[in-house]
N, C-alpha and C positions, 0 to 999 in steps of 0.2 A: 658122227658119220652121216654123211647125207642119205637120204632114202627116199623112196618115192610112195606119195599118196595120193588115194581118193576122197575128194571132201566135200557134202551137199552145202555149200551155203548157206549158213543161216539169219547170221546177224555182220551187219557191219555200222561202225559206229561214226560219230559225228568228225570229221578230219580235225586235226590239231597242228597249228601250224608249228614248222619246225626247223633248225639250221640247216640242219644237211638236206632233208628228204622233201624240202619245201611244205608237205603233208604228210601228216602220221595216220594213218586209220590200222582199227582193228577187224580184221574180218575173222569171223570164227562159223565152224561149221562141225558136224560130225562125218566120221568116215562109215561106207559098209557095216563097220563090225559093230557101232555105235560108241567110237571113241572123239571125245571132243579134241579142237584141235585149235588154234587162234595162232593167226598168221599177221607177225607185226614185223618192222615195218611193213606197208603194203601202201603205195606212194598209188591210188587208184587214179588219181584225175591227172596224172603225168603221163597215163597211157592211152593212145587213140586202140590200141587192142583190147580187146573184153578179157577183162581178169575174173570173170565172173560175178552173177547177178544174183538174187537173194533165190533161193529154191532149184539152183544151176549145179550142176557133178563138175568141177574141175577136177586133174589132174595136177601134180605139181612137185619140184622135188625141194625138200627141206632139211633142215637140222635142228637141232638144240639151239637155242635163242642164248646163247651163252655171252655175248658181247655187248649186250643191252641190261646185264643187272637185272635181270628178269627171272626170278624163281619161281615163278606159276608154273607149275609142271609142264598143261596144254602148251605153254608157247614154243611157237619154230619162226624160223627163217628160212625164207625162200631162199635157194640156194642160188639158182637163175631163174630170173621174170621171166624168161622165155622157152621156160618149160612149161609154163602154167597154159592148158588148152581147155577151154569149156567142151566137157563129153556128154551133158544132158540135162534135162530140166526137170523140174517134177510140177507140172500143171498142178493146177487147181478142179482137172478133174471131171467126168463127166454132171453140166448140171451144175459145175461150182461146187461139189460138195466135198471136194477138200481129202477124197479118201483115200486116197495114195497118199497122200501127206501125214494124215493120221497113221498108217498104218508103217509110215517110216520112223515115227517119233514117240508115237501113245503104243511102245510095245517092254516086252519084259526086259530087252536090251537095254533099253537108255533108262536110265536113272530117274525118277521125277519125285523133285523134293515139295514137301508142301510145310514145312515148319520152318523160321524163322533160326532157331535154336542149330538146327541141323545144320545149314550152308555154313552160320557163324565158326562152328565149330570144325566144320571142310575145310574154313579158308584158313586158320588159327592151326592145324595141324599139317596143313600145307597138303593135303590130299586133293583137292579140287580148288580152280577159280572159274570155270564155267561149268552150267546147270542147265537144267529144265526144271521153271517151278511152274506150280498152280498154285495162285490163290484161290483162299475163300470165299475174299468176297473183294471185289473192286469200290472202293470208293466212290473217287474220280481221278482224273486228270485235272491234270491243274500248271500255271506259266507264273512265275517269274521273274520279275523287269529284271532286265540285264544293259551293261553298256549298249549302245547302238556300233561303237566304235570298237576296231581292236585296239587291245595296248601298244603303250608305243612300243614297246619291246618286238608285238606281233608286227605293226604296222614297218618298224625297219627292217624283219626281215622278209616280207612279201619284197619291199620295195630292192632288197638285195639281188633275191632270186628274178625280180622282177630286169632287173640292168645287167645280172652277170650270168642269168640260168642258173641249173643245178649243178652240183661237185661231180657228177656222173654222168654218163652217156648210155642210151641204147637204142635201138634202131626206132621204135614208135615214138620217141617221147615227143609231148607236146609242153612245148615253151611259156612258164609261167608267165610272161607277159599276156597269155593268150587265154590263161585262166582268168575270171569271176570271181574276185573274194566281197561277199556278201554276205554283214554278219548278221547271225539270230540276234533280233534284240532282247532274247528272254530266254530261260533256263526251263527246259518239261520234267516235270515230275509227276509219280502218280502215288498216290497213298490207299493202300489198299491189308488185308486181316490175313494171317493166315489159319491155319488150321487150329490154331491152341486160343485164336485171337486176341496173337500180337498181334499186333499196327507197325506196318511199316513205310516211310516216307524215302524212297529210291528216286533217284535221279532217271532220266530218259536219254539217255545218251544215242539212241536210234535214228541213223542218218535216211530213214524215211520220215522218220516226224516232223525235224526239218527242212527235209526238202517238200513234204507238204507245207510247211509253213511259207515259203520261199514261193511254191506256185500258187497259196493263195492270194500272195502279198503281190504279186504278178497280175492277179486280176480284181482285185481287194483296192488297191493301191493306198491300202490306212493297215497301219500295223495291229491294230487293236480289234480290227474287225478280219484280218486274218489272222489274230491265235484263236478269237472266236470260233472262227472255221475251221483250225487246225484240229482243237479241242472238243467240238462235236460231232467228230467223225470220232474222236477214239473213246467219246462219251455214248456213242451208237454202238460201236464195238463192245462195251460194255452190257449193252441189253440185249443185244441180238445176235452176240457170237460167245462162241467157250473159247476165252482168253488163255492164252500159257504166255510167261516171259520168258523168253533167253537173259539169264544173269551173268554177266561178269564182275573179276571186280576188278579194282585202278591198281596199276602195278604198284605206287606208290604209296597206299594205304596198307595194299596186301603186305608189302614189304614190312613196313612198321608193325603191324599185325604179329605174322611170325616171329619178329627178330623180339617183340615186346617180353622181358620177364615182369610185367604186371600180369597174375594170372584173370585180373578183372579188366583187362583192357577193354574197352567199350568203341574200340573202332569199326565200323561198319564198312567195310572195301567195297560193298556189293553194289551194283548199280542195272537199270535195265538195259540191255545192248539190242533187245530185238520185241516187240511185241507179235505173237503168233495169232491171229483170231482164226483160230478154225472155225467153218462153216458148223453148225450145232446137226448132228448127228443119232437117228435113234439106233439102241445096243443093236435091235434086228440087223441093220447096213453093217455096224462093225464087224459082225460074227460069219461075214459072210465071204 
């Protein structure tokens, strides 16, 4: 049954190209009550209307993602794009210091995992596939080499969508011809300890990491000197901010995951979908 929500944005992830929806992203958010939520399809660069922006309160009305083979509990289906209205933002705060932000996320409501052992076991009993974790300790960041090129698989269907449009219509959309396909040549990752110190090595799947890559590569014009620069901004973030990740994991691992009767399955679905660097904070401001 369809229903209608409220959702802060939190993380949305790198687009995947696709048959039907020409782009796949995953946007995920929590509601009011601090229930996680992940809105897939969400076709964002086919719309000139704002579907919402990272730290934005949409509205929107959804379902059970039931058509997609998707057993991750959080996911829905927007039911119509054109319910979706952005109703608020949540600043960064007077000063930058991030406390309305903190005190919507770092509270008894939402869930924050810091072990390794925990989410594994979330995603394998199918209770959860989005989180809030903290690590212990961040490593670094780190890139990759990836094709420069998409597959041809990918490349024939941009150029599809690109001569026929999309399978669908609505009043904003804007004309894949008119899109920008510009590939990352490198895969982010960040390797970082948690609490029992395990080591764990996650994928970056965070569609700001590459869109910073993409506008330093814009003023960079050398690929190598912008992951540099992509890379010491969230190696900065490291020293000088309290780090949280938004984790999801890939519907296709997770899937494998629960359906496995090896009770040793050693598949990791989890992946980062959003890096949070809250501004660093003393207990006095939070208590306040």
């Amino acid at each position: 049954m369809p229903e209608n929500i409220k959702l802060l944005i939190l993380a949305r992830t790198n687009p995947n190209i696709s048959d039907t929806y020409v782009e796949t992203v995953c946007t995920a958010g929590i509601t009011p009550e601090g229930q996680w939520i992940r809105l897939y399809p969400l076709p964002v660069r086919l719309h000139k209307k704002n579907l919402g922006k990272k730290y934005e309160w949409i509205t929107c009305q959804v379902q059970v993602n039931e058509t997609w083979k998707d057993a991750r509990p959080e996911s829905r289906k927007v039911v119509d794009r054109g319910s979706i209205e952005v109703v608020g933002s949540v600043t960064t705060g007077k000063n930058h210091d991030w406390l309305e932000r903190r005190r919507l996320l770092l509270n008894d409501q939402l869930p924050i995992y810091t072990k390794k052992e925990d989410i594994l076991r979330g995603a394998k009993n199918n209770e959860f596939s989005l989180c809030l974790f903290k690590p212990n300790q961040i490593e670094h960041f780190y890139a990759e080499d990836d094709s420069e090129e998409y597959s041809a698989r990918d490349l024939a269907r941009i150029r599809k969508h690109q001569q026929q449009g999309v399978l669908f219509d609505f009043d904003d959309q804007i004309h894949p011809k008119d899109l920008p396909f510009i590939k990352v040549p490198y895969t982010f990752h960040c390797r970082f300890r948690d609490d029992t110190g395990a080591v764990m090595n996650l994928s970056v799947l965070d569609w700001e990491m590459s869109s910073l890559y993409r506008s330093c590569m814009s003023s960079e014009k050398q690929k190598e000197k912008a992951k540099i620069k992509t890379l010491q901004k969230y190696e900065y973030f490291i020293k000088t901010r309290d780090v949280y990740f938004v984790l999801g994991t890939r519907n296709d691992d997770h899937n494998k995951l629960i359906n496995s009767k090896n009770p040793n399955c050693h598949i990791n679905p989890w992946s980062i979908i959003s890096v949070i660097p809250f501004a660093k904070q003393i207990q006095m401001e939070l208590n306040l």
